[in-house]
LUMSEKE-455577 format. One record per residue: residue number from 1; z, x, y of N, C-alpha, C in turn; chain. Coordinates in steps of 0.05 Angstrom, whole numbers, plus 5000, padded with zeros to 4 digits. Atoms other than C-alpha are relative to their C-alpha. Layout:
BEGIN
> i  n.z  n.x  n.y  ca.z  ca.x  ca.y  c.z  c.x  c.y  ch
> NUM  Z  X  Y  Z  X  Y  Z  X  Y  A
...
***
This chain:
BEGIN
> i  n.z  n.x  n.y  ca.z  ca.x  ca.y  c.z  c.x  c.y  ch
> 1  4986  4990  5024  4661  4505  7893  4982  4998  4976  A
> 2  5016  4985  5026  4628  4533  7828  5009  4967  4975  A
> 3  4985  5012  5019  4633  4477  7774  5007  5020  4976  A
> 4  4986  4980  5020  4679  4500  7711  4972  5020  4974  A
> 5  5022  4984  5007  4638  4550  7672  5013  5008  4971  A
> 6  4998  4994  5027  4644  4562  7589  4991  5018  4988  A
> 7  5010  4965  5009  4633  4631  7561  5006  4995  4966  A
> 8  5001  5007  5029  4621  4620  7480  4997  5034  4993  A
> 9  5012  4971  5006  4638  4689  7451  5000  4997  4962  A
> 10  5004  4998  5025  4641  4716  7391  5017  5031  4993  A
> 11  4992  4978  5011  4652  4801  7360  4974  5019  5017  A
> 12  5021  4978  4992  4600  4838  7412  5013  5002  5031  A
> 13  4977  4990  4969  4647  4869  7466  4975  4997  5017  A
> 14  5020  4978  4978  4592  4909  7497  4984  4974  5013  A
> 15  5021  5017  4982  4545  4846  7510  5014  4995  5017  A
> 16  4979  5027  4986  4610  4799  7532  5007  5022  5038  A
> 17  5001  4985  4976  4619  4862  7581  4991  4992  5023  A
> 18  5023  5009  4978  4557  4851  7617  5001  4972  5008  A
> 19  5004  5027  4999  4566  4774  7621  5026  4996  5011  A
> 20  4980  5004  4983  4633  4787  7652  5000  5002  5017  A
> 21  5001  4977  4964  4613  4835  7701  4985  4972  5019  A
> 22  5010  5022  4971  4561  4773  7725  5013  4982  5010  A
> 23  4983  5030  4994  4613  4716  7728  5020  5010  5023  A
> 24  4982  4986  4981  4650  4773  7768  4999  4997  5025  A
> 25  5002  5000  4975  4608  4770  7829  4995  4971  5001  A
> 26  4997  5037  4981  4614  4685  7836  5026  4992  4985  A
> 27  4972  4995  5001  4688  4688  7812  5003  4975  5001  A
> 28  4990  5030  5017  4686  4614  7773  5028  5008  5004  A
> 29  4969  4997  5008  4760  4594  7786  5016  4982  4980  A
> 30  4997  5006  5026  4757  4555  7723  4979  5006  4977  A
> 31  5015  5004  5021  4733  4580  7659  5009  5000  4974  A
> 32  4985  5006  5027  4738  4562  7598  4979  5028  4975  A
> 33  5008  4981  5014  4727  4612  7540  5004  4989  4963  A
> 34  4995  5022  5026  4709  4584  7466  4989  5033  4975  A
> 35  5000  4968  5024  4717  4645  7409  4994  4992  4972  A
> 36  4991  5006  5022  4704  4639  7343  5016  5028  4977  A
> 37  4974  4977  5006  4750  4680  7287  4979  5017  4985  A
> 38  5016  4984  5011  4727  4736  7249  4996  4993  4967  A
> 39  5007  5008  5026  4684  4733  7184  5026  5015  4978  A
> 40  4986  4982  5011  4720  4747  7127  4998  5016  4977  A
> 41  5018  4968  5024  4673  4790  7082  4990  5023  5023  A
> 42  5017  4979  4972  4659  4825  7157  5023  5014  5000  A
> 43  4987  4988  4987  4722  4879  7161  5004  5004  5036  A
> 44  5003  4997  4974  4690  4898  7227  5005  4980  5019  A
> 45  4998  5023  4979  4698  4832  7258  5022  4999  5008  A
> 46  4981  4994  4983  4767  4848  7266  5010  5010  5025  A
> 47  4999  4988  4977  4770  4892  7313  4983  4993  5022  A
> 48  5010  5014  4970  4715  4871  7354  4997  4969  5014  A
> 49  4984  5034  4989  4738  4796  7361  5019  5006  5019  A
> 50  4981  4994  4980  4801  4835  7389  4988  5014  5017  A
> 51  5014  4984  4990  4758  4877  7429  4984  4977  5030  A
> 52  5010  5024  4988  4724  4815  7459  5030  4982  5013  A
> 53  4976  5018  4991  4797  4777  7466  5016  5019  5024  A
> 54  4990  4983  4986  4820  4838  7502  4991  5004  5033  A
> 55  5003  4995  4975  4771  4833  7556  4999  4974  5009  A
> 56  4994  5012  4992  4779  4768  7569  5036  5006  5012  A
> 57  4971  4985  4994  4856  4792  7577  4999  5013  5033  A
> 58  5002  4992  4976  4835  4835  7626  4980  4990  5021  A
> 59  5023  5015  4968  4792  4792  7675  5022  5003  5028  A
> 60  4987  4992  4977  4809  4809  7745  5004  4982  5025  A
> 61  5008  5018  4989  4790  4758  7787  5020  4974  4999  A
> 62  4974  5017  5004  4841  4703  7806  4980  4975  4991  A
> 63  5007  5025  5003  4819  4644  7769  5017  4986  4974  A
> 64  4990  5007  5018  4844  4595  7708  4981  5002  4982  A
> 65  5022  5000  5019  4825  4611  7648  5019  4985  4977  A
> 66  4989  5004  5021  4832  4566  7581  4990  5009  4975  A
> 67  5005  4986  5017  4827  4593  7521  4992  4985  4967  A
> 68  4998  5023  5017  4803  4550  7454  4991  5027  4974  A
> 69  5001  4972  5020  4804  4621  7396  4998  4984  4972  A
> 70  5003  5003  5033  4786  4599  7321  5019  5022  4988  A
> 71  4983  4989  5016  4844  4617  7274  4975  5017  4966  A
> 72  5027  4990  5021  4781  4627  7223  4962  5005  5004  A
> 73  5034  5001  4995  4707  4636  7226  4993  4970  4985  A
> 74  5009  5015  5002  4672  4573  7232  4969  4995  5005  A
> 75  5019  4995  5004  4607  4597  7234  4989  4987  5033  A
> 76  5009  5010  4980  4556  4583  7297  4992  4970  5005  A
> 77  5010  5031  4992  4542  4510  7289  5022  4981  5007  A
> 78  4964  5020  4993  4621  4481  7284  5007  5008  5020  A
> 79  4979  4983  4976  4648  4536  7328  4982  4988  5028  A
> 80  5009  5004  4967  4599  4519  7393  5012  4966  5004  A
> 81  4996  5023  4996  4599  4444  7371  5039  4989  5015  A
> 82  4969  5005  4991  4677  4439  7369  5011  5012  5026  A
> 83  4989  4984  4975  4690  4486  7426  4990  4980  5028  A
> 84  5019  5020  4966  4638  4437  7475  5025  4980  5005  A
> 85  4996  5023  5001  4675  4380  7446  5031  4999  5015  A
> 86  4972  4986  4993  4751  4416  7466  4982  5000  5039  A
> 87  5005  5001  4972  4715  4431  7533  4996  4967  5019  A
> 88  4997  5033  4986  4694  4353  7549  5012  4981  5000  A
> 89  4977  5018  4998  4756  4329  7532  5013  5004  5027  A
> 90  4982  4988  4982  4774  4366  7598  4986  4990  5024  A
> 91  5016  4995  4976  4725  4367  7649  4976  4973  5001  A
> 92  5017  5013  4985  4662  4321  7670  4968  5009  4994  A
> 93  5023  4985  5003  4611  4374  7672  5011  5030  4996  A
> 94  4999  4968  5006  4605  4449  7660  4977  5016  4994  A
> 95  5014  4985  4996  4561  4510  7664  5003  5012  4974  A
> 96  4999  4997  5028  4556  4541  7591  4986  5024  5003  A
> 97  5015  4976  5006  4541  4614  7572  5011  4999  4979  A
> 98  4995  4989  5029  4537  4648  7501  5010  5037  5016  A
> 99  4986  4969  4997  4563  4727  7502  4971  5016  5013  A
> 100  5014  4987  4994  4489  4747  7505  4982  4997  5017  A
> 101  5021  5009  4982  4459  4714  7564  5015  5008  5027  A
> 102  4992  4981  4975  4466  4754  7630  4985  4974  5021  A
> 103  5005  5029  4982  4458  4699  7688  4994  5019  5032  A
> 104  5013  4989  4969  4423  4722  7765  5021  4975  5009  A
> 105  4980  5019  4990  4485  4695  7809  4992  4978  5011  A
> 106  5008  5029  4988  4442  4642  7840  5002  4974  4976  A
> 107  4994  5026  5023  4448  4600  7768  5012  4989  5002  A
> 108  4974  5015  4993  4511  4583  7790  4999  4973  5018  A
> 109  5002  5024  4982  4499  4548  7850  4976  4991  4990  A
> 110  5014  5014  5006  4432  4521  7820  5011  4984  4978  A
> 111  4982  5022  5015  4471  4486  7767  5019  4985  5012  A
> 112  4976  5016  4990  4529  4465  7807  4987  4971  5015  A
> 113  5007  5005  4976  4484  4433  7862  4980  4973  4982  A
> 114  5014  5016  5019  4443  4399  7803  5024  4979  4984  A
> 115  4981  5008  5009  4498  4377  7763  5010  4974  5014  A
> 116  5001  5027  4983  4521  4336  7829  4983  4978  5004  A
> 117  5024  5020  4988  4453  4308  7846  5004  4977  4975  A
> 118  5014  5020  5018  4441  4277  7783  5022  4988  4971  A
> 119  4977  4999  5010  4511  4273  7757  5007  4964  4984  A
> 120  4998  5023  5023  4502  4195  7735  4972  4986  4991  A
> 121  5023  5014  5015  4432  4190  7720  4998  5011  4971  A
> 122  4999  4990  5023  4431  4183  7652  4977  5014  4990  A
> 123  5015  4986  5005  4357  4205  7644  4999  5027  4990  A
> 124  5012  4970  4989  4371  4280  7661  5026  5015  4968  A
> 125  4976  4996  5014  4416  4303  7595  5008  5033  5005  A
> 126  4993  4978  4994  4419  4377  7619  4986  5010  5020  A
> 127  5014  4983  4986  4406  4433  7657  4992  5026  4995  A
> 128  5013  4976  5010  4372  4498  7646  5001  5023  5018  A
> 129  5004  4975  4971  4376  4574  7681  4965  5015  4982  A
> 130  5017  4990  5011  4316  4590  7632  4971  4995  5012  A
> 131  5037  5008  4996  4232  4593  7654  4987  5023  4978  A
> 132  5013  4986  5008  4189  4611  7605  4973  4995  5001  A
> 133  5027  5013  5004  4126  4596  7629  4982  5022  5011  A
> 134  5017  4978  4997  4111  4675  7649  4993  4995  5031  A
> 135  5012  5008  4976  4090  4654  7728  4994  4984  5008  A
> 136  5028  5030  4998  4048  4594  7709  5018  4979  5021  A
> 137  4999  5026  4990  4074  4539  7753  4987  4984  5013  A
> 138  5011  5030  4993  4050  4475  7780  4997  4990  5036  A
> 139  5001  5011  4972  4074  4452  7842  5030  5024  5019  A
> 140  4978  4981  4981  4126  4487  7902  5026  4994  4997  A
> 141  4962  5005  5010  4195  4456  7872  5014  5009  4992  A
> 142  4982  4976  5014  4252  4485  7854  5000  5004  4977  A
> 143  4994  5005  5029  4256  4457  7786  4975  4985  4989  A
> 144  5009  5023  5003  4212  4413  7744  5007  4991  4973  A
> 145  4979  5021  5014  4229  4361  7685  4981  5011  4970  A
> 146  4997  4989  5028  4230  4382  7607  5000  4991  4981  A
> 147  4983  5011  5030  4233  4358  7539  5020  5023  4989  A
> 148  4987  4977  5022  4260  4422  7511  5031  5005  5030  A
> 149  4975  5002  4997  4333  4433  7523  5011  5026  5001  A
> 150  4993  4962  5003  4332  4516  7532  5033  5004  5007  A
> 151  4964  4987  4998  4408  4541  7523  5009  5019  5006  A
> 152  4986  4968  4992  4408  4611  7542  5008  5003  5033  A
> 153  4991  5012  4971  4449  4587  7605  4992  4979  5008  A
> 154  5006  5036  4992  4453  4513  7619  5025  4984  5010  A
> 155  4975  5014  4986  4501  4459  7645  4993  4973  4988  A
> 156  5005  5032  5014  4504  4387  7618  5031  4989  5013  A
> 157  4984  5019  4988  4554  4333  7634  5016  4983  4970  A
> 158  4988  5024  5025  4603  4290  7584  4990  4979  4994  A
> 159  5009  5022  5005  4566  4239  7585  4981  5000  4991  A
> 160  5022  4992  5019  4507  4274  7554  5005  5012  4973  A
> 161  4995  4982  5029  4543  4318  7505  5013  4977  4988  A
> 162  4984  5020  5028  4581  4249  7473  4975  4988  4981  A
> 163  5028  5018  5020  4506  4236  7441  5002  5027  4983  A
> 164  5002  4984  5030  4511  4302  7399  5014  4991  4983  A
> 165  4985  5015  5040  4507  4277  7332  4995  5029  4980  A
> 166  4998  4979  5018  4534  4332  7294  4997  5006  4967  A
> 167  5000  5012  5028  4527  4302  7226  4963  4994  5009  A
> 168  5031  5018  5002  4444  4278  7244  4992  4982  4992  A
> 169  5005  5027  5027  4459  4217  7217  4966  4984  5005  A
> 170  5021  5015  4994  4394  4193  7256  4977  5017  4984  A
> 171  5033  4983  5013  4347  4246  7217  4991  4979  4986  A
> 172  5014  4999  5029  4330  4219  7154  4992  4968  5018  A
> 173  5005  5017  4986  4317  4145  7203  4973  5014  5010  A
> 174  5021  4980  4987  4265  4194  7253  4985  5011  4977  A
> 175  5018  4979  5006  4234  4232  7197  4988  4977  4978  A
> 176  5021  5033  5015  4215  4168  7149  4986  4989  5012  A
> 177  4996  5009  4982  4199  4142  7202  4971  5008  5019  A
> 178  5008  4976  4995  4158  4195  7220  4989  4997  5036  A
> 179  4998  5004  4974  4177  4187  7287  4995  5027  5030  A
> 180  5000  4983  4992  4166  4256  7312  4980  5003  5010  A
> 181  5021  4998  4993  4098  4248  7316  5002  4980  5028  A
> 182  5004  5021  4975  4106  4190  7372  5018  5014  5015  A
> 183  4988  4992  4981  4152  4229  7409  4988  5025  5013  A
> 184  5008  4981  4983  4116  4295  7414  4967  4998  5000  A
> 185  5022  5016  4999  4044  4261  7400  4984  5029  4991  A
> 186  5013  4980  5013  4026  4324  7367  5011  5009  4976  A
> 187  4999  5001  5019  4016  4329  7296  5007  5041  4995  A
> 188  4985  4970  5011  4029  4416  7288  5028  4997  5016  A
> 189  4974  5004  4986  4090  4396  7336  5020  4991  4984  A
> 190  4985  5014  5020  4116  4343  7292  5011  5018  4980  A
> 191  4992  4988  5020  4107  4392  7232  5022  5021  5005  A
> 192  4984  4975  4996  4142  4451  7265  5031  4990  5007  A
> 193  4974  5011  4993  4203  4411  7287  5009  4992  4979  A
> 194  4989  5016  5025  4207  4364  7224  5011  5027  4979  A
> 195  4986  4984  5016  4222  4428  7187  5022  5020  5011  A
> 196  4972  4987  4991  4274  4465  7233  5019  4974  4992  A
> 197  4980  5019  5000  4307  4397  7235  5011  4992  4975  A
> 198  4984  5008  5044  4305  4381  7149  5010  5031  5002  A
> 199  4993  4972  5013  4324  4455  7147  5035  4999  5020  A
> 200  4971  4997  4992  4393  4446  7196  5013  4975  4992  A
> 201  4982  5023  5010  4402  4373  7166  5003  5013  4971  A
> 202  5002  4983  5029  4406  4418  7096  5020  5015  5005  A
> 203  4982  4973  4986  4448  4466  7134  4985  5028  4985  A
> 204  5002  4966  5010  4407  4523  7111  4993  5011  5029  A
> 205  5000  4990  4974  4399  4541  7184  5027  4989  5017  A
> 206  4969  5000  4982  4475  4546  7219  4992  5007  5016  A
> 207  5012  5001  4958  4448  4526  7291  5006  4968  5014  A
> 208  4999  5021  4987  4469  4479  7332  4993  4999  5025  A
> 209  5025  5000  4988  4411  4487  7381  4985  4978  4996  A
> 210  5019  5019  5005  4365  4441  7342  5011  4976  4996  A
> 211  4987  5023  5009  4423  4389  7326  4991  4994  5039  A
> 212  4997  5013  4982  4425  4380  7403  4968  4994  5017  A
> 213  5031  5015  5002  4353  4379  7413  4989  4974  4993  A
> 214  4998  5032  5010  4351  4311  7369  5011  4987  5016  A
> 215  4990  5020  4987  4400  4285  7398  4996  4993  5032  A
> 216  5005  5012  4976  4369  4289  7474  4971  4993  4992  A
> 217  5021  5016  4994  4308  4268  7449  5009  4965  4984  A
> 218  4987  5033  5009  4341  4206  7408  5008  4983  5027  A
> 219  4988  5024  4973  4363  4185  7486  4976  5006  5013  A
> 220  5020  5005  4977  4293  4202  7512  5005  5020  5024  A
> 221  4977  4973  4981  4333  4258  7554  4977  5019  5007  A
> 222  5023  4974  4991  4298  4307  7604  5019  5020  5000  A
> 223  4990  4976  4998  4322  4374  7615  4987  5012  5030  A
> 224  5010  4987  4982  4309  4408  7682  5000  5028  5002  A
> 225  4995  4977  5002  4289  4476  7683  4983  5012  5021  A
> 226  5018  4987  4969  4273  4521  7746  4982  5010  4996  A
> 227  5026  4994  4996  4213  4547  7766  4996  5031  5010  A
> 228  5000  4985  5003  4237  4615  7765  5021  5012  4979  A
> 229  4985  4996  5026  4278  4651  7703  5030  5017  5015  A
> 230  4974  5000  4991  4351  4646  7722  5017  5031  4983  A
> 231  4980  4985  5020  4378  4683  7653  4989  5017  4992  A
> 232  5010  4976  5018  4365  4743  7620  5014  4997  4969  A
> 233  4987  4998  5022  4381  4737  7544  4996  5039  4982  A
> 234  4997  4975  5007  4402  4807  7523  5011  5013  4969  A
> 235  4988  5004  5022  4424  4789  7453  4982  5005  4970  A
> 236  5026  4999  5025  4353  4809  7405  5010  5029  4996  A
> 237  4994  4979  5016  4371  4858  7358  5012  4990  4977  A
> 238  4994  5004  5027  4406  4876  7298  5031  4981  5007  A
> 239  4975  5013  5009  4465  4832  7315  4998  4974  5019  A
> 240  5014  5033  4991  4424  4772  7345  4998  4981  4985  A
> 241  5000  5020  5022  4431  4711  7304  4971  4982  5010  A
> 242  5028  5027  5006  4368  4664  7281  4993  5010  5011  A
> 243  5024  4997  4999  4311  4677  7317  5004  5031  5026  A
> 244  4998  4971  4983  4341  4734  7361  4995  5019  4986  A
> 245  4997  4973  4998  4334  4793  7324  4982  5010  4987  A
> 246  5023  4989  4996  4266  4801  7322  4990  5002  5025  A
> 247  5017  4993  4979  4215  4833  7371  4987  4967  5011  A
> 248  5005  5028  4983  4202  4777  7427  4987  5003  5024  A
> 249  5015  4992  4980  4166  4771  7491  5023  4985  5019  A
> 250  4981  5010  4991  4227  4732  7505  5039  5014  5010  A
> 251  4977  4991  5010  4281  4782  7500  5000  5015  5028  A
> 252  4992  4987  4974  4310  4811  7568  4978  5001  5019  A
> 253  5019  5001  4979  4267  4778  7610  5004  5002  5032  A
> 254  4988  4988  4975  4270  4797  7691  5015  4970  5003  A
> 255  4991  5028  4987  4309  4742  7731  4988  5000  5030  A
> 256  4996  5003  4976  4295  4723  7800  5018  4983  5026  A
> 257  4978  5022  4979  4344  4693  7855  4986  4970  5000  A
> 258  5007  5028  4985  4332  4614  7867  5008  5002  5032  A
> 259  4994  5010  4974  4319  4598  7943  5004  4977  4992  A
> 260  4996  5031  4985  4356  4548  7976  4995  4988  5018  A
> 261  4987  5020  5008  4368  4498  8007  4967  4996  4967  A
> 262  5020  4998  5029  4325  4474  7927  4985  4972  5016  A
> 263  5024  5020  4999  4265  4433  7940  4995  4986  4978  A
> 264  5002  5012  5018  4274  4375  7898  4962  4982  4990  A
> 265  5013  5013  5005  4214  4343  7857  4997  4972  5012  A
> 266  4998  5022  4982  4192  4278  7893  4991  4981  4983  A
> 267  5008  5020  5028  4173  4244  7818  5015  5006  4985  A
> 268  4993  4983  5031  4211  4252  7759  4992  4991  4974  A
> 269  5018  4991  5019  4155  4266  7713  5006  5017  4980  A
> 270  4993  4976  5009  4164  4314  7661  4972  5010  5000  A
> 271  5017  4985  4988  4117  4367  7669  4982  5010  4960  A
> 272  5018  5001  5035  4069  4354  7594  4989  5034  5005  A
> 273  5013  4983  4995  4031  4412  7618  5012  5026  4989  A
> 274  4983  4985  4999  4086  4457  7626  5016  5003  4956  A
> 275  4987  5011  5014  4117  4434  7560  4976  5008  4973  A
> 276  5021  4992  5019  4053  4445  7517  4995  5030  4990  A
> 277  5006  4969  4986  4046  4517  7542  5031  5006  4982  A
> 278  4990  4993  5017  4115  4520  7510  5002  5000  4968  A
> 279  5005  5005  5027  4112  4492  7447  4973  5012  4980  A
> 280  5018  4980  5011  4047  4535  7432  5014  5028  4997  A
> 281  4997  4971  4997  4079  4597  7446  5029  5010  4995  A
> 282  4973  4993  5014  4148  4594  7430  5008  4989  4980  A
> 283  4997  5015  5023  4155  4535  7377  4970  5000  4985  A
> 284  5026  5014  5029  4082  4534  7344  4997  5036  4996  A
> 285  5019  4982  5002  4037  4581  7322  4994  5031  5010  A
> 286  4992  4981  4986  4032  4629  7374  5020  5025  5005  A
> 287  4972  4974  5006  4104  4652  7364  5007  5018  4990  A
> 288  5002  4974  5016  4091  4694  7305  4978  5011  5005  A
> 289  5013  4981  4999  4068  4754  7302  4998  5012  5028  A
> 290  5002  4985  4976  4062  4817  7349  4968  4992  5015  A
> 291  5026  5006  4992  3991  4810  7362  4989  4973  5009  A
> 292  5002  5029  4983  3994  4742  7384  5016  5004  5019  A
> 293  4982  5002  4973  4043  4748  7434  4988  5023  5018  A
> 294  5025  4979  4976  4010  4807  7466  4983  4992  5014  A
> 295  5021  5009  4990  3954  4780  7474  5004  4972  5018  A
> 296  4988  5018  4986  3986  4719  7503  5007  5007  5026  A
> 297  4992  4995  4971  4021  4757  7554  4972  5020  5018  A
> 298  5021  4988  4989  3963  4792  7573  4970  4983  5013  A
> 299  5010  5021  4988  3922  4726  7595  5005  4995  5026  A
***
C-alpha cells in the first residue's frame, strides 16, 4: 500500500490536471489536499481556485480524500507550512506534491519503500523524486545521500517536519556565528545561502523551501535522492513563483522509471561530489544566465 500522499494546490487548473491524471494511475487511497484561498487584489483567482476545488470534486478513483482549503490567501510560505503541519497531526509520513510537479508512477513506490526503510533513523530527514545531476552518477544504487532537500516531489516523516522552524529563530545564532561556512566549507556557498536565508528571515522572499533547508541542516539531516529523475516540474512560466518563471535547464525535465527490487547504498555517505556539482550549477554562479547553462549542459 502507497503511503498517504499531499497534493499542495493553489489557482492553476490546467497544471493540477496533469498531476491528477498521474496520481490516477497508482490510485493513493489516502490523500490529503492543502489549498490556499484566492488573492484578493487577483479577481481571477476566484474562479480558478474554484476551478482547481472542482477537480478535486471530481476525482474518480475510490480513495479518502481530506481536504484542509484556506478561507483567505496566506501566501506560499504559511499556506504549505500550515497545511504540512494539519497533515502531521494526522499521519506518520507522507508523499508531498505541489500542483506543478508531474511524478513517473514509480515515485510512489520509491518513496513508500524508503519511507519504511528508514522510517526511525533520524539521520535521513527526507526523501526526494528529484536528480539533477544530468546522467553524472557515481556508483550502481538506487539512491544516494544529500545535503539539499529538493521538493519538487518528496516524502518526509513527522518526526522530521516537527524541526521546521518557521519563525528561524536559529538564523541570526548560524549567521553571527557564521556558521554556514563550517557546514558547507565553502565560502561562495556560505555567501549564496546566507543571503536567500537573511532575505526569507526578512520575509522579502515568501518561500518556505529555504526555511526547511535550515532547519535539516540545523539537525545535520540527509536527504536521499535517486539516481534517476523521478519528477518532472512543469510549473516555469509566467505563473511560476520564485525562481520558476524563468528559462531553466531545470524545467520539464524527462523522468525515468526506478528499477526494483532498489539497490540500497552499503555506506551512508553523502555523496560531496554529487552535492558540489549542484551547488555550482543550480545555487552558485553557474545558475545565471543563458549562456552558462548551455554550455553546462553541453559538457
Amino acid at each position: 500500500m502507497l503511503s498517504p500522499v499531499v497534493l499542495i494546490v493553489f489557482n492553476r487548473p490546467d497544471l493540477t490536471r496533469q498531476v491528477l491524471s498521474a496520481l490516477e494511475k497508482v490510485k493513493p487511497s489516502d490523500l490529503y489536499i492543502i489549498a490556499d484561498g484566492p488573492r484578493e487584489n487577483v479577481l481571477s483567482d476566484i474562479d480558478s481556485c474554484a476551478q482547481v476545488k472542482s477537480l478535486i470534486n471530481d476525482i474518480s478513483w475510490e480513495c479518502k480524500i481530506y481536504t484542509n482549503y484556506a478561507t483567505h490567501n496566506l501566501g506560499c510560505r504559511q499556506r504549505v507550512a500550515s497545511g504540512l503541519d494539519w497533515v502531521f497531526s494526522q499521519v506518520e509520513s507522507a508523499i508531498i506534491l505541489e500542483d506543478d510537479c508531474v511524478p513517473e508512477p514509480s515515485f510512489f513506490r520509491f518513496c513508500t519503500e524508503l519511507l519504511n526503510c528508514y522510517s526511525i533513523d533520524e539521520r535521513v530527514m527526507a526523501i526526494s523524486g528529484d536528480n539533477f545531476q544530468f546522467g553524472r552518477r557515481r556508483t550502481k544504487d538506487s539512491y544516494y545521500f544529500s545535503r539539499y532537500p529538493h521538493c519538487w516531489g518528496w516524502a518526509t516523516w513527522k518526526r522530521a517536519w516537527q524541526h521546521y522552524d518557521a519563525d528561524m529563530s536559529y538564523w541570526p545564532t548560524v549567521r553571527d556565528n557564521h556558521w554556514l561556512q563550517d557546514i558547507l566549507g565553502n565560502r561562495l556557498a556560505a555567501n549564496y545561502w546566507q543571503q536567500k536565508f537573511q532575505q526569507t528571515y526578512e520575509r522579502k522572499i515568501n518561500a518556505w523551501g529555504f526555511i526547511w533547508t535550515l532547519s535539516c541542516w540545523m539537525q545535520n539531516g540527509l536527504c536521499i535522492l535517486p539516481n534517476v529523475n523521478l519528477v518532472s516540474n512543469i510549473g516555469f512560466g509566467l505563473t511560476g513563483t520564485h525562481h520558476t518563471h524563468k528559462y531553466s535547464p531545470f524545467a520539464e525535465m524527462m523522468t525515468e522509471p526506478m528499477l526494483f527490487p532498489l539497490k540500497h547504498p552499503s555506506l551512508m555517505i553523502r555523496d560531496a561530489q554529487a552535492d558540489a556539482l549542484t551547488q555550482r550549477h543550480q545555487f552558485g554562479r553557474l545558475a545565471r544566465g543563458r549562456r552558462k547553462i548551455r554550455s553546462w549542459l553541453q559538457v
